[in-house]
Backbone as CSV, one residue per row, in Angstrom:
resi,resn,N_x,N_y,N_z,CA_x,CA_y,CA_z,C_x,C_y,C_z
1,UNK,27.107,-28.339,6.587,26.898,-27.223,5.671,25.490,-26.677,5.884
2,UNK,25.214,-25.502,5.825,23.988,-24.776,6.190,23.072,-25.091,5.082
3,UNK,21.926,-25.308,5.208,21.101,-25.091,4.487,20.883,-24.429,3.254
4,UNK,20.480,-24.170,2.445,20.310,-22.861,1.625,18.596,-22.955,1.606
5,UNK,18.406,-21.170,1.636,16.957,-20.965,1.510,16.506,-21.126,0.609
6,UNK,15.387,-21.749,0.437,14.619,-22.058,-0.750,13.707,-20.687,-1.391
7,UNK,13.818,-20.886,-2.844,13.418,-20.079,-3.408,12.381,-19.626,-3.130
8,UNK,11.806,-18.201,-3.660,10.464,-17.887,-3.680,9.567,-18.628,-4.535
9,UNK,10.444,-19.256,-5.467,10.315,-20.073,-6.917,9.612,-21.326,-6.069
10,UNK,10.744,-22.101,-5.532,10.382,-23.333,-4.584,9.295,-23.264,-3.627
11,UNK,9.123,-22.149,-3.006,8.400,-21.880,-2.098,6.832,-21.832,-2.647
12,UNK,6.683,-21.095,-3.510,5.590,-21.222,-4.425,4.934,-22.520,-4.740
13,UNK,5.594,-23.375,-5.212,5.283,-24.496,-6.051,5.352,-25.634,-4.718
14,UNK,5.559,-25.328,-3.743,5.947,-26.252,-2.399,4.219,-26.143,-1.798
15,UNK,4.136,-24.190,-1.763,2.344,-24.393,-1.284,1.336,-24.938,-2.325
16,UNK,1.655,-24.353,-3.367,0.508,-25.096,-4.294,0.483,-26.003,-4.397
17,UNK,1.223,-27.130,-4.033,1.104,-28.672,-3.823,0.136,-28.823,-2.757
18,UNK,0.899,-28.171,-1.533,0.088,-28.607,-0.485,-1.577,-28.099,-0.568
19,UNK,-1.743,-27.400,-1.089,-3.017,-26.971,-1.641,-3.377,-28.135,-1.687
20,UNK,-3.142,-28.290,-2.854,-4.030,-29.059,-3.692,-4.194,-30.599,-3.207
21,UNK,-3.095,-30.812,-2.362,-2.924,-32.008,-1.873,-4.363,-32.373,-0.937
22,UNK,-4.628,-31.136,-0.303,-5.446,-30.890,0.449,-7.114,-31.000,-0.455
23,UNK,-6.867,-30.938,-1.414,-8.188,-31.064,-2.066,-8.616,-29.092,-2.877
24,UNK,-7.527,-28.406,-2.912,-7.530,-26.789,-3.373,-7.873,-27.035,-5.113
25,UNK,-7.805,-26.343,-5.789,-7.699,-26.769,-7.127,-6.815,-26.117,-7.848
26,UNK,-5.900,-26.512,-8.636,-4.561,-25.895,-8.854,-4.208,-24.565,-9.540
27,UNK,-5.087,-24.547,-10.448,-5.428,-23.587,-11.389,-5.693,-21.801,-9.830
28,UNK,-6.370,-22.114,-9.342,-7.005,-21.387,-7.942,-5.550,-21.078,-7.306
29,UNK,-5.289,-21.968,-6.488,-3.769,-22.184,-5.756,-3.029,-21.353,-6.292
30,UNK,-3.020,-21.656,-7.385,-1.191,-21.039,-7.951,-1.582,-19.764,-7.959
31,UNK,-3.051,-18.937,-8.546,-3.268,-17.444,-8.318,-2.851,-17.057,-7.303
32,UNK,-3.550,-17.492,-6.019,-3.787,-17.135,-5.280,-2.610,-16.893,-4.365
33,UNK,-2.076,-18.290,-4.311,-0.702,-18.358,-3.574,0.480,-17.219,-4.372
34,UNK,0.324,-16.902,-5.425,1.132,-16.034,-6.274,0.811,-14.873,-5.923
35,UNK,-0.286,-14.251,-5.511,-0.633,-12.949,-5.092,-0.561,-12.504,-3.870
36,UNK,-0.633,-13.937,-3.084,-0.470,-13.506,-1.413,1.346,-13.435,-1.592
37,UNK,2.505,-14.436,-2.277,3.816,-14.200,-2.318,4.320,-12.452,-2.719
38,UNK,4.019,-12.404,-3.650,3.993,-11.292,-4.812,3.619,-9.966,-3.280
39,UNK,2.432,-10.031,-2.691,2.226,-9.245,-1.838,3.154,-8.972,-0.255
40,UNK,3.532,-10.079,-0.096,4.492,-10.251,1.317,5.753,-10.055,0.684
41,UNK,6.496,-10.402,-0.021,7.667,-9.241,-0.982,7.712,-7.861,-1.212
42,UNK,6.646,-7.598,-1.532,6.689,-6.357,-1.544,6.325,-5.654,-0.249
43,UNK,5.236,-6.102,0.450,5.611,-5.348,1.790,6.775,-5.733,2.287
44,UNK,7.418,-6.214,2.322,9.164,-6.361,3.302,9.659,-5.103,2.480
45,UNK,9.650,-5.094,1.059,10.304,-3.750,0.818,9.634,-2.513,0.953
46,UNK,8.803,-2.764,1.202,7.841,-1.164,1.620,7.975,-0.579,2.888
47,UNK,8.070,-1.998,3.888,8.641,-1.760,4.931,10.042,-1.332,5.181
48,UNK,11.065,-1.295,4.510,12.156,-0.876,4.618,12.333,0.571,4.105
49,UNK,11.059,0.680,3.017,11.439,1.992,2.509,10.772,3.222,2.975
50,UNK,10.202,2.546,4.178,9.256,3.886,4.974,9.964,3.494,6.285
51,UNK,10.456,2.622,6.383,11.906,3.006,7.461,12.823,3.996,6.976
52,UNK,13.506,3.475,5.901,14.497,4.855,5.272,14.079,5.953,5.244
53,UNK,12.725,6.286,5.289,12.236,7.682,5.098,11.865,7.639,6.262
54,UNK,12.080,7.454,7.402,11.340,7.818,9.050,9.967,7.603,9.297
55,UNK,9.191,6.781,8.565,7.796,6.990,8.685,7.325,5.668,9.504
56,UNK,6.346,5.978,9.675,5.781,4.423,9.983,4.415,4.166,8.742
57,UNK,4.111,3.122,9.086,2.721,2.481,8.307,1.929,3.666,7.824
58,UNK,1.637,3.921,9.138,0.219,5.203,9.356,0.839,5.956,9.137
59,UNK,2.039,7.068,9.153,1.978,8.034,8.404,2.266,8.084,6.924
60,UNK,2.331,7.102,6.379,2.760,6.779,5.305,0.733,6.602,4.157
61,UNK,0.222,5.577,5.320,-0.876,6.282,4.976,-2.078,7.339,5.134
62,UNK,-1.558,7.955,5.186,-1.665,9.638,6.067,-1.192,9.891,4.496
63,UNK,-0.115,10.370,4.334,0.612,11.078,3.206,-0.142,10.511,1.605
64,UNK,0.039,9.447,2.078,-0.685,8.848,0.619,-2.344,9.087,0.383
65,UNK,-2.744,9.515,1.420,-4.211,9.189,1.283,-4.850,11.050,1.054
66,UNK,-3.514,12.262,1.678,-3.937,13.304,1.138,-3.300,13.515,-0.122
67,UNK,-2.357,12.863,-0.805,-1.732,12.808,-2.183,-3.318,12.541,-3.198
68,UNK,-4.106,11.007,-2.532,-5.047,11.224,-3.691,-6.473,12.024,-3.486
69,UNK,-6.327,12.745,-2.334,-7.497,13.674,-2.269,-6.867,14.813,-3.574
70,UNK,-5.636,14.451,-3.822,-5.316,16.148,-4.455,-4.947,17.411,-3.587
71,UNK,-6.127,18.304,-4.656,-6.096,19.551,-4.018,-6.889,19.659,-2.665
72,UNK,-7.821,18.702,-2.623,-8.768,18.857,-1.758,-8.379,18.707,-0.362
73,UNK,-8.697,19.132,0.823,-8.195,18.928,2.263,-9.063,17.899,2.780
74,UNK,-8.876,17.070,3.383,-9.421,16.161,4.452,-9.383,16.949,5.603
75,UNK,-9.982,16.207,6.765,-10.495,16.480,8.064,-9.787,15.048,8.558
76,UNK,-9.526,15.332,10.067,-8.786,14.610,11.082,-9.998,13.468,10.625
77,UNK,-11.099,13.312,11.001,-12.498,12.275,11.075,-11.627,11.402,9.706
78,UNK,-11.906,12.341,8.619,-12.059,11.814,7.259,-10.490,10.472,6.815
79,UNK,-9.260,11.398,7.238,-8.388,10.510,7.518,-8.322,9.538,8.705
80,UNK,-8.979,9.790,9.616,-8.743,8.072,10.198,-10.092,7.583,9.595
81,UNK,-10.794,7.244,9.120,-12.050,6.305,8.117,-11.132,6.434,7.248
82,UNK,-10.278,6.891,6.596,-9.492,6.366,5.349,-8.503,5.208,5.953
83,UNK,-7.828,5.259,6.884,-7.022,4.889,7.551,-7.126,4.031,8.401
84,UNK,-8.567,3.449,8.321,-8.793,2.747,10.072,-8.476,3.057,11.421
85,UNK,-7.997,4.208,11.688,-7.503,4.368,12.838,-8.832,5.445,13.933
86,UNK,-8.438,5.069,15.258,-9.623,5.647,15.941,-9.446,7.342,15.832
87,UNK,-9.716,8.252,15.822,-9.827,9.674,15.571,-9.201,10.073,16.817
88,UNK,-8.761,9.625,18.095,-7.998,10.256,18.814,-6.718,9.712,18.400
89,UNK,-6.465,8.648,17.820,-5.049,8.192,17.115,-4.895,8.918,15.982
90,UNK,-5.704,9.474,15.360,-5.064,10.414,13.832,-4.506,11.809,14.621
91,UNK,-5.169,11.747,15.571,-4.718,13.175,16.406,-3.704,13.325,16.877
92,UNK,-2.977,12.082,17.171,-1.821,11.905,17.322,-0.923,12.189,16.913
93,UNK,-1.070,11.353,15.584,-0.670,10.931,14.440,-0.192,12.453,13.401
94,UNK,-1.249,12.843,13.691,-1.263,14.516,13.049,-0.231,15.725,13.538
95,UNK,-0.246,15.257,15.140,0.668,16.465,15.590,2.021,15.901,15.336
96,UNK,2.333,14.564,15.717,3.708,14.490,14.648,4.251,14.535,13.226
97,UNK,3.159,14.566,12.397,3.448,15.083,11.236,3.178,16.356,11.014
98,UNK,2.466,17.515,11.637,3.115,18.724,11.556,4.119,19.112,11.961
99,UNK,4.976,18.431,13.435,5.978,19.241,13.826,7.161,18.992,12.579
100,UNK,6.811,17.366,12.092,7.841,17.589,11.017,7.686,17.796,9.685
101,UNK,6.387,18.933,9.654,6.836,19.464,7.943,6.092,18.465,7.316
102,UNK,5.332,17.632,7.579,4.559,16.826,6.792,3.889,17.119,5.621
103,UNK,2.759,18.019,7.207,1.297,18.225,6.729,1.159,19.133,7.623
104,UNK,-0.434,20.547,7.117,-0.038,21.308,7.871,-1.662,21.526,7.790
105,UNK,-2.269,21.850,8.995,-3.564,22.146,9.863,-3.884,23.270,9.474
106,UNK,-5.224,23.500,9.215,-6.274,24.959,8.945,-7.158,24.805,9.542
107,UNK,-8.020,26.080,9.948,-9.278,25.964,10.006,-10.018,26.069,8.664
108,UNK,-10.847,25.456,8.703,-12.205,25.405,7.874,-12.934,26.693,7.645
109,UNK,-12.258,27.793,6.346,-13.429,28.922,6.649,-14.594,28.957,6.783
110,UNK,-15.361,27.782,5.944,-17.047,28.351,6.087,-17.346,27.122,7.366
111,UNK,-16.212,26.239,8.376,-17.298,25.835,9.417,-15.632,26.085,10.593
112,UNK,-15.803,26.464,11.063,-14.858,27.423,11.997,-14.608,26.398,13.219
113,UNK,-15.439,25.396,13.558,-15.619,23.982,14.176,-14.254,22.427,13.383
114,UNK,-14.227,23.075,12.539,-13.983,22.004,11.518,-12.049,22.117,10.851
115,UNK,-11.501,21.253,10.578,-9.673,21.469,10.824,-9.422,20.892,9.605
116,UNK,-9.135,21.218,8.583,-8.816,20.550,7.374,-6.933,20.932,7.268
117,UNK,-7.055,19.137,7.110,-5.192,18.987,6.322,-4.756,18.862,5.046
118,UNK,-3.593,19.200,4.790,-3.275,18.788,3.472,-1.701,18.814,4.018
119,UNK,-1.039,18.374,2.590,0.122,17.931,2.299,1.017,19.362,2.360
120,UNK,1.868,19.230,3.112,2.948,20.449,2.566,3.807,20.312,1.435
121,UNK,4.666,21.244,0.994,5.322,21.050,0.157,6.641,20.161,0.644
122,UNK,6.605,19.801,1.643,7.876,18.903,2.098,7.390,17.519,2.017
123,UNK,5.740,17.401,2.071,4.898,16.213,2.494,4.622,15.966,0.937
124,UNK,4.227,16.413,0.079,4.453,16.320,-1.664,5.649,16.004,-2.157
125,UNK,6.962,16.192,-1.617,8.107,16.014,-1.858,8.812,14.773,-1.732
126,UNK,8.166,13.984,-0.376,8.251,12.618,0.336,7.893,11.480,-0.971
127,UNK,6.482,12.332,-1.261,5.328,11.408,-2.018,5.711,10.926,-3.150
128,UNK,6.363,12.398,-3.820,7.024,11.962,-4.913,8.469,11.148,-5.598
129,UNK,9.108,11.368,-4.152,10.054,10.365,-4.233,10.377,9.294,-3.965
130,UNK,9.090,8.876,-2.790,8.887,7.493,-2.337,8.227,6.695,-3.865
131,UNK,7.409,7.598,-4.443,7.053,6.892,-5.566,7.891,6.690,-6.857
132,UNK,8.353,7.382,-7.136,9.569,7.351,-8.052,10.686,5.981,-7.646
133,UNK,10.894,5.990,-6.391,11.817,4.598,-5.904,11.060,3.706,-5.937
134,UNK,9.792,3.590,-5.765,9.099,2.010,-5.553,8.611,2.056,-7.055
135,UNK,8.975,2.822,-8.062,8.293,2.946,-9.497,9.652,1.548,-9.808
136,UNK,10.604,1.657,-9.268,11.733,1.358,-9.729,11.878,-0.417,-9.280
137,UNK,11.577,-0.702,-7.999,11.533,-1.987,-8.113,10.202,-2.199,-8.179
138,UNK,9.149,-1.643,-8.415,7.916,-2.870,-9.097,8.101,-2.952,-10.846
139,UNK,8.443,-1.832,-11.309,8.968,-1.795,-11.969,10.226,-3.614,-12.632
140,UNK,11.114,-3.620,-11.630,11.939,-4.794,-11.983,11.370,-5.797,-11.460
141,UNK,10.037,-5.696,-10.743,9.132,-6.988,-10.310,9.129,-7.404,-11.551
142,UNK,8.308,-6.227,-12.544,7.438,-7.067,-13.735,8.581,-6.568,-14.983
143,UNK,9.885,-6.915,-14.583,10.813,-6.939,-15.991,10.337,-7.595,-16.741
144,UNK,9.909,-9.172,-16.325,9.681,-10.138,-17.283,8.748,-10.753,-18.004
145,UNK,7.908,-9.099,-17.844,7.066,-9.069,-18.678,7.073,-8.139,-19.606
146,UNK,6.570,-8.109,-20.946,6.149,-6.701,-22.066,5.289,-5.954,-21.527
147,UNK,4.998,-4.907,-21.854,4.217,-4.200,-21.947,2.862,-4.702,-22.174
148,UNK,2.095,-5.248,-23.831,1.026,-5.997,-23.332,0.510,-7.090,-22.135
149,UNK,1.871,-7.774,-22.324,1.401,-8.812,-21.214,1.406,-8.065,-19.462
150,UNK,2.044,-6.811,-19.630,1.486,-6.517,-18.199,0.054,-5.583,-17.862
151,UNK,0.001,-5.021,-19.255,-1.302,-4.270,-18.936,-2.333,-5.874,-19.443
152,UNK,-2.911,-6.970,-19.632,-3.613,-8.068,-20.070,-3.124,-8.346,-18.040
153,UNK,-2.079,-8.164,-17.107,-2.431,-8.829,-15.754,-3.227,-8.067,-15.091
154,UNK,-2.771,-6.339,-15.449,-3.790,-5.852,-14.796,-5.101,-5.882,-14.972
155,UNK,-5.272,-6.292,-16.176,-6.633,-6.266,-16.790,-7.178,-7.158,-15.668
156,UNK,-6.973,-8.462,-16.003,-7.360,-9.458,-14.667,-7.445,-9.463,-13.531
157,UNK,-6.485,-8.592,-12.939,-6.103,-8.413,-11.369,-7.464,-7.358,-11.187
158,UNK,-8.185,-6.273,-11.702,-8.576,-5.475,-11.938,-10.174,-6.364,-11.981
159,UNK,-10.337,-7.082,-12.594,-11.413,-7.765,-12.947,-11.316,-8.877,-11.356
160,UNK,-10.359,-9.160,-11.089,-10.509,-9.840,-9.718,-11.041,-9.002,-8.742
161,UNK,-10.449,-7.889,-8.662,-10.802,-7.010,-7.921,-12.210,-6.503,-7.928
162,UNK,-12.699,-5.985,-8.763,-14.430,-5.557,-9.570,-15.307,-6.676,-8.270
163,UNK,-14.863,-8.093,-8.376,-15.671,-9.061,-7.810,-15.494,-9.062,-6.578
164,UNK,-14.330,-8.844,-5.643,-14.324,-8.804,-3.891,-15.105,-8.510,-2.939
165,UNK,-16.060,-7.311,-3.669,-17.465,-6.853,-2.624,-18.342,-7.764,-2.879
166,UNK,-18.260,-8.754,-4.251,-19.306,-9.563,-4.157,-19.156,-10.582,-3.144
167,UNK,-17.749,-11.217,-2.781,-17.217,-12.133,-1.872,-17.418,-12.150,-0.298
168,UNK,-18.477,-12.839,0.376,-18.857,-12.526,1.694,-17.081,-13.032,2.590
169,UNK,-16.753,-12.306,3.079,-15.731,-12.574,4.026,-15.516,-12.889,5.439
């Protein structure tokens, strides 16, 4: 008889042993190991859902990253430093998302040198429905929580976060 896969449940409580076994401290472990799980779940579904929509990684953060400029346009430079990517790869990156309706290229009136992008209305359209679907399963991530008790995780997660630049890596 085959195996059966062990839970995410099991899986969890399988590393935080070994943590700690190791000398980790448990209280630590279980965060931690809970946030790196919590995070590799959800990318498998993020990854599927920017497959369903034709995208890859990078244009996905491409789209997302002129969603929170707003109104404002970025520059080819400005999106790959958002993006990590080298500036002849956003260039790339760029002409396939104009041919398809992404995002769409200007010049810069007051520097005529200079190429500012933004979102089209097909590329706003993506944004908003990719978000609306992933509203839906993070959403049933945190069913099993209330309302206070999920704004009291973000509070924390938020306060974890505040401290990371202090953390030499």
């Amino acid at each position: 008889m085959p195996r059966r896969p062990r839970s995410a449940a099991q899986q969890h409580r399988d590393a935080v042993a070994a943590y700690v076994a190791a000398g980790g401290e448990e209280s630590v472990q279980r965060v931690i190991t809970a946030l790196y799980g919590v995070t590799k779940k959800l990318d498998q579904w993020y990854a599927r859902q920017l497959a369903d929509l034709d995208l890859t990684q990078g244009e996905w953060a491409v789209v997302a990253s002129l969603a929170r400029a707003g109104e404002d346009c970025l520059t080819p430079s400005q999106l790959a430093e958002l993006t990590s990517v080298a500036p002849s790869s956003m260039t790339h990156r760029l002409d396939k998302m104009v041919q398809r309706g992404l995002v769409a290229r200007r010049p810069d009136a007051d520097n005529r040198t200079r190429t500012l992008v933004s979102l089209t209305a097909d590329g706003w359209e993506l944004f908003t429905s990719s978000i609306r679907e992933s509203d839906v399963v993070e959403s049933d991530v945190l069913r099993g929580l209330d309302a206070e008790e999920r704004g009291e995780l973000a509070r924390l997660l938020e306060e974890v976060i505040a401290q990371l630049d202090d953390v030499d890596a």
